[in-house]
N, C-alpha and C positions, 0 to 999 in steps of 0.2 A: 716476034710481033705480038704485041697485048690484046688484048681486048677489052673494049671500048664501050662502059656503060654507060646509056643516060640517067642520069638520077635530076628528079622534082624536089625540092624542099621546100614543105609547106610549114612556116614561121622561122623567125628571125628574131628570135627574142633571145633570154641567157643561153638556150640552149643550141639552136640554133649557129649562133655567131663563134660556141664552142665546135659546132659538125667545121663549119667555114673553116675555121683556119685548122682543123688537124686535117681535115682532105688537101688541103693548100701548102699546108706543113709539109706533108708527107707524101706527096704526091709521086717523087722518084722512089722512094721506099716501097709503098704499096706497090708500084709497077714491076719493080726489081724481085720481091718475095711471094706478089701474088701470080703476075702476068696480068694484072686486070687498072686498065685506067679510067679514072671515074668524073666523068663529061660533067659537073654542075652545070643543068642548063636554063633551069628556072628553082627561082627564092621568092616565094609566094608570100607579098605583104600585104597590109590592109590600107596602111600610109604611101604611096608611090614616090612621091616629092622628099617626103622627109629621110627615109634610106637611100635615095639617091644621091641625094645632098649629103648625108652622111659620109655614103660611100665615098665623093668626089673628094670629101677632106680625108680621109683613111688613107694611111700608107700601108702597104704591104698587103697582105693577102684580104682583108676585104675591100679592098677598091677595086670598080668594075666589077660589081655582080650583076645576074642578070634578073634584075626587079622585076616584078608583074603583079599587077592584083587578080589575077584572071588564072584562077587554081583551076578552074577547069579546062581550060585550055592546055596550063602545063603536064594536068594529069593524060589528055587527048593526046601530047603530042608522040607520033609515031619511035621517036628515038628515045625517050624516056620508058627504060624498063623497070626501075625502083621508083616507088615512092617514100620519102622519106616523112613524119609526121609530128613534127613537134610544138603544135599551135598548141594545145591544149581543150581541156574543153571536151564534152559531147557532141555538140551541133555546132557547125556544120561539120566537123572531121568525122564523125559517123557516116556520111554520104560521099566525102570525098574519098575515105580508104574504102569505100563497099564498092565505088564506081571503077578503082581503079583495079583492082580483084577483081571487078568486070571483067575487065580488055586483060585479063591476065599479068598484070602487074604484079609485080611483090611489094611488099608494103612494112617500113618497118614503122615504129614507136615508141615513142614514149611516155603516152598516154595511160596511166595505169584505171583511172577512173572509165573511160571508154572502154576500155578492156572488160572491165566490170562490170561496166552494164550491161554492154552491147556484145562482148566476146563468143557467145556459142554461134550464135547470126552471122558472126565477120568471119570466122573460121569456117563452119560450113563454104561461104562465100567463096572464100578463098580455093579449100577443096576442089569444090565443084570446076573452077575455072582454072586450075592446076599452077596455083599462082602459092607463094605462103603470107607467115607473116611473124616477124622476128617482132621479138620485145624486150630484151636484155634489157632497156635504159627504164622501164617500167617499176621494177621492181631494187631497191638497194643502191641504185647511183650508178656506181664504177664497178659495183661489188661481180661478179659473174657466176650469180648464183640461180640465173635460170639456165644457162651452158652448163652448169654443172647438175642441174636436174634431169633435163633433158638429156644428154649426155655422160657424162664420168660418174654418174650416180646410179646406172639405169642397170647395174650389175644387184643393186639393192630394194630389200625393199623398205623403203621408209616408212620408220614407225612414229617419228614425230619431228616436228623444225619448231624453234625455238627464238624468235630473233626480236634486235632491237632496229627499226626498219623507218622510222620517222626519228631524221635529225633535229626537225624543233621539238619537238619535245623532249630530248633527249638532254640538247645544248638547257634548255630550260633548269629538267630534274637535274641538269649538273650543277647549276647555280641556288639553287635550292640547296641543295645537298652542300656543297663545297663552302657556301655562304652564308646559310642559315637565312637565305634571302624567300620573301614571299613569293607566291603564284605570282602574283599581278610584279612585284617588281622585277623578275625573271623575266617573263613574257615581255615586258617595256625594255630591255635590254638585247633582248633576240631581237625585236623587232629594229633598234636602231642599228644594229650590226648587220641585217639583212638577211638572218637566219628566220623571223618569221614575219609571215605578211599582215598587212595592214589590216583583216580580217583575218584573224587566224583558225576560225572553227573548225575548216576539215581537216586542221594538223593536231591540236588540242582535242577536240572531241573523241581523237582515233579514230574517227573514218576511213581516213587517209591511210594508216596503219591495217585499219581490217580489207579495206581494197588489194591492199599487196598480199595482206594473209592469204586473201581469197583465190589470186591466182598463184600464187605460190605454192601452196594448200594441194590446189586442183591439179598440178603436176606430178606434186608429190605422193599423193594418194589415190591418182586415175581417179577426179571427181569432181563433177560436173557442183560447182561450189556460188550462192550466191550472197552477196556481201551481208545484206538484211539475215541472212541463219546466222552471222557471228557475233556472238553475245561482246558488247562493247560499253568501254568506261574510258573515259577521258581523266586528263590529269589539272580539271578546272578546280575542281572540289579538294584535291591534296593542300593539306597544313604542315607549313613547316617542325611543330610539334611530331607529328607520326613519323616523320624522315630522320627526327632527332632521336627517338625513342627506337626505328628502326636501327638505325645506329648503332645504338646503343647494346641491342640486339644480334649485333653482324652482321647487318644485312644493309642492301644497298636498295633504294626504291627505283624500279626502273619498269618503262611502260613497255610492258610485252606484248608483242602477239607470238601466239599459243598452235600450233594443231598438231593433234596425236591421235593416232588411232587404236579404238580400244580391241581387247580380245574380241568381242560381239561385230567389230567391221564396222563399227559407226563410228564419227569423226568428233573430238572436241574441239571446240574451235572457240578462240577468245583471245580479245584485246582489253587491257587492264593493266592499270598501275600495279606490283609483283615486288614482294620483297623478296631479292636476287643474293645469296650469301654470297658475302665477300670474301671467297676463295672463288668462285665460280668466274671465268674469264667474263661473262656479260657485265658482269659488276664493275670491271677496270674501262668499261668502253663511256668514253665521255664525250663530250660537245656536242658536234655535228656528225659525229661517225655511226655509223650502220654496223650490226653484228650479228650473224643466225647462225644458230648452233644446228644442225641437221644430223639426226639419229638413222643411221641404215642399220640391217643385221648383217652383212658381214662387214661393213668397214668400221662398225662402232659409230664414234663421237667425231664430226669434222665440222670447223669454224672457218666463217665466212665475213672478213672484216676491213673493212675500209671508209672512203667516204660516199656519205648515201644522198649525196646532193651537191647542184653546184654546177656551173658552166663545163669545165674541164671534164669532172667525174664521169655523167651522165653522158658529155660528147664523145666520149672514151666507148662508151656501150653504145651508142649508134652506131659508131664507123663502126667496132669493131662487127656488127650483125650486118652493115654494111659489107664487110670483106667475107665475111662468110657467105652471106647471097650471093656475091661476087663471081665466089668462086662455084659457088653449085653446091657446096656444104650444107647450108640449111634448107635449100629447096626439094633435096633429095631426103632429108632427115623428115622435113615435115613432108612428105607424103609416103615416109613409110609408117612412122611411128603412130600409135593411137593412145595420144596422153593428152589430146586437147579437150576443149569443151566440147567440141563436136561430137565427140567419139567415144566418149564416155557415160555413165550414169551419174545421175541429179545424186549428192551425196546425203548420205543416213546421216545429220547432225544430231547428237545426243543433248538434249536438254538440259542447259547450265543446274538446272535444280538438281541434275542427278551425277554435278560433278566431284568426284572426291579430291579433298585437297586441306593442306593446314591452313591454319589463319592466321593473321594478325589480328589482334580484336582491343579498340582502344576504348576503355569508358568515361566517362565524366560521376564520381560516384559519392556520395558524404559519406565524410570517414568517418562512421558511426559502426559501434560492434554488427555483426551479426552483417553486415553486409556482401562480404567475401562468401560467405555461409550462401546467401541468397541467388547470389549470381552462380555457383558452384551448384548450386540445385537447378534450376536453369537450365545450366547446360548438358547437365547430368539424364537430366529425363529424355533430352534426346538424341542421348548417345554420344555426347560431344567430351573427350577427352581432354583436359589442360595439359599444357606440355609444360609451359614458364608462366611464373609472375611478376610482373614488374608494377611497382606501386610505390608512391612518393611518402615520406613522413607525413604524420599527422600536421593538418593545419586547423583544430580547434571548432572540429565537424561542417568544414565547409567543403566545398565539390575538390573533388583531387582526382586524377588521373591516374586509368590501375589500364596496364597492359598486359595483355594475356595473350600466348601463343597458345595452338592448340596441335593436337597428333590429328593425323587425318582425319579428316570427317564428311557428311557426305554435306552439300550446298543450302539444300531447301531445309534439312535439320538446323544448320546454324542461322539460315533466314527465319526460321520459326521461335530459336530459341531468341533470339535477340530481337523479336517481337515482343516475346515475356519479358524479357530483361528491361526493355524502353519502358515497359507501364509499372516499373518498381519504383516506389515513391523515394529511393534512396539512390534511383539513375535518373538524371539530368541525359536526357535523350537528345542528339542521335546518336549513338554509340558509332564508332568506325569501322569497318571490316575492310581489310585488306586480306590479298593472296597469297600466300606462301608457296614459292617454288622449289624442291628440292634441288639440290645441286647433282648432276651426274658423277656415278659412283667412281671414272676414274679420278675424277679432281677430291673427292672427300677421299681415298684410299694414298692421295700422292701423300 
């Protein structure tokens, strides 16, 4: 004999209509390998008429579901022990998952932004009323890389994660890169394909990116992590020029988020366009796919790669924290372990000025003598090492573009030096900086 959950689903949009039919789907499977069957017994919409009407023309698993606009009632009612949460959004799912960690519910999501804001408050919550709250579909899609933090990882200590975690931006830098194609006509092409939305700022900005860094981060470093400490750069302001020149270089431009932890216990943390050498697996990862490299000391280097969005992906990681609540898995995990927000300390973020790191450094410069001289003194006084020069023939002392990598150095010195370097009558300002990632030593050693 099974056992019979109630579950509430609150939205019915991409993601959603993907929970619908893999519970629907699978519905003998799940019963057969868990023992556990899972009652859909309210789909919390905001349109009543129009998903019903939907639903009536649907064949197969989504016709006759069970509509309501009345989230609060679904969340009240006594047979429903999961809440499931994929409206989206702050307000009001902020007050429907707190309400239902009330009455002791479990509560899963997908909400990575709520997470972010509201995460130390909702977990406490949850504690207190011995309830959890799963988030797999939060962070990477399909990828199951909060299972593996939480979990298959927890034999390590993680020293840094590395990951490409926003598929619009990604599918973007691929068409850039691939095509020699601008910002704006990339982005005009995601967006008719459905990879970015019609406002795209928290995808392009990296917000969206440093939101997952943030809970990602706080698992992997026991640390209480808020999204405003992560020093952030969007990829509005990239020119197809630096991604050619990157290239050119060996290197592939791709938007990372960053956290590592230094010998001192404080955390760098940063999201930023990165030139990724092209031996480094992040550098083969295109389109819409998701990728995070996670550094432990005793397993070394493990990759984490799939699709990081998407109907299917992301329904994939709800049921799945689905079946795990199910079974009693995560409810018993999250009240032993102490790696959430709740339980942990506010993290020591280290100050982007005092990060060490190579560059990319692009100038606009007249190819007049004595100018290489100038910039090399520059950089010189404040400790800034050149590593390469890349610089185009003479065009008759007009502005040319000279490329310069550098050997490590520390942030605020080469903010400083390229301060001096802008008010040289021989730089056409603003000079570029970009970041240079090294590649982990077992990929440079194969």
């Amino acid at each position: 004999m099974s056992d019979r959950v109630g579950i509430a689903l609150l939205g019915y949009g991409t993601v959603g209509k993907g929970v619908v039919q893999i519970l629907r789907d699978q519905a003998a499977r799940f019963e057969q390998r868990t023992g556990v069957t899972f009652d859909l017994r309210h789909v919390v919409v905001r349109d009543l008429q129009k998903h019903r009407s939907e639903s009536e023309k649907a064949e197969g698993v989504h016709r006759g579901l069970p509509f309501t606009t009345d989230a609060q009632a679904a969340i009240n009612d006594p047979d429903v022990k999961i809440v499931v949460e994929v409206m989206g959004g702050i307000d009001p799912a902020a007050k429907y998952l707190a309400d239902a960690l009330k009455l002791g519910k479990h509560v899963i999501t997908a909400n990575k932004s709520l997470l972010a804001e509201k995460g130390p408050a909702l977990f406490a919550t949850a504690r207190t009323h011995h309830a959890c709250i799963a988030f797999e579909a939060s962070c990477g899609g399909g990828i199951p890389i909060v299972e593996s933090l939480t979990r298959g990882l927890l034999a390590n200590r993680i020293d840094a994660l590395v990951g490409i975690v926003n598929g619009t931006c990604n599918a973007i830098l691929t068409r850039m890169t691939k095509n020699g194609w601008t910002y704006a006509q990339a982005l005009a092409e995601a967006q008719s394909l459905g990879f970015a939305e019609a406002d795209p700022t928290l995808d392009v900005s990296g917000a969206d990116a440093a939101q997952k860094l943030a809970l990602l981060a706080g698992l992997a470093f026991d640390a209480r992590i808020n999204p405003r400490d992560i020093h952030l750069e969007g990829i509005t302001t990239l020119e197809p020029l630096d991604i050619k020149f990157a290239g050119e270089l060996g290197y592939v431009v791709k938007l990372l988020a960053i956290g590592e932890r230094t010998t001192e216990g404080k955390l760098v943390l940063r999201v930023h366009p990165t030139l990724v050498h092209h031996t480094d697996v992040l550098a083969e990862v295109s389109g819409g796919f998701n990728a995070i490299s996670v550094y432990g000391n005793a397993l070394g280097h493990a990759l984490f790669y799939g699709r990081g969005a998407g109907s299917m992906p992301t329904a994939s990681a709800v049921v799945s924290d689905l079946l795990s609540v199910g079974i009693g898995a995560a409810p018993a995990a999250f009240a032993k372990l102490r790696i959430y927000p709740d339980c942990v300390e506010q993290a020591m973020v280290e100050p982007i000025g005092d990060l060490r790191s190579r560059y990319y450094l692009r100038l606009l410069a007249r190819d007049v003598p004595g100018t290489i001289a100038q910039i090399s003194n520059c950089l010189g006084r404040h400790g800034i090492s050149i590593s390469a020069i890349l610089q185009r023939e003479d065009n008759g002392g007009k502005f040319v573009p000279i490329v310069i990598t550098t050997h490590i150095a520390i942030e605020g010195n080469v903010a400083a030096a390229l301060a001096e370097i802008d008010q040289l009558a021989c730089i056409q300002p603003a000079t570029v900086k970009l970041r240079i990632i090294d590649q982990p030593r077992e990929f440079a050693e194969s």
